[in-house]
C-alpha positions, 0 to 999 in steps of 0.5 A: 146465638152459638158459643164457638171457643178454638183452642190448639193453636201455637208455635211450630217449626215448618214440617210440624203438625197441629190439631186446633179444636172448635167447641159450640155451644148455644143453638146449635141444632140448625148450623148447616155450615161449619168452617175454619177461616184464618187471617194474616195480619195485612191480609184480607180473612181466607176460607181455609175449609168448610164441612156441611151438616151432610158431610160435605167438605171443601177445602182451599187450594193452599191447604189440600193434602195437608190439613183435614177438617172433621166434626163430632157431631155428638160433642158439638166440636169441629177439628183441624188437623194440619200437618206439613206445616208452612211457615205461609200457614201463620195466621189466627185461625178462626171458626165459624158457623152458619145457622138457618133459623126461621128463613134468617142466616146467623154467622157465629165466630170464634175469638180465634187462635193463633198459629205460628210456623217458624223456618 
């Protein structure tokens, strides 16, 4: 299994920036998708980025041209960057990956960390 522990999280006002952090340990060599999720509480859990082994990112619609998902492949850590942030941004933010092992999909997550954006 992989190990993931996010780290970063915290209070800011609304216009503020913050970097979460997403260490992994563990079987790491076969993750094809790593990922931030978050969750509000009475909200169902949102994909909020994804970054593939290739380098290939996506991004949820809310969060274009303010947040940034990057990777240290070297360091096995995987980074958020946000900025411009809103007070609709509260959440535990989550990371995950997705590993492909012997024809099986793992999903490994975090505990989560959490964000709050105050007006």
């Amino acid at each position: 299994q992989v190990q993931l522990v996010e780290s970063g999280g915290g209070l800011v006002q609304a216009g503020g920036s913050l970097r979460l952090s997403c260490a992994a340990s563990g079987s790491t060599s076969n993750i094809n998708v790593m990922a931030w999720y978050r969750q509000a509480p009475g909200k169902q859990r949102e994909l909020v980025a994804t970054i593939s082994s290739g380098d290939l990112i996506n991004y949820a619609d809310s969060v274009k041209g303010r947040f940034t998902i990057s990777k240290d492949n070297a360091k096995n850590t995987l980074y958020l960057q946000m900025n411009s942030l809103k007070p609709e941004d509260t959440a535990v933010y989550y990371c995950n990956t997705r590993r492909l092992r012997f024809g099986t999909y793992y999903n490994d997550w975090g505990q989560g960390t959490q964000v709050t954006v105050s007006s």
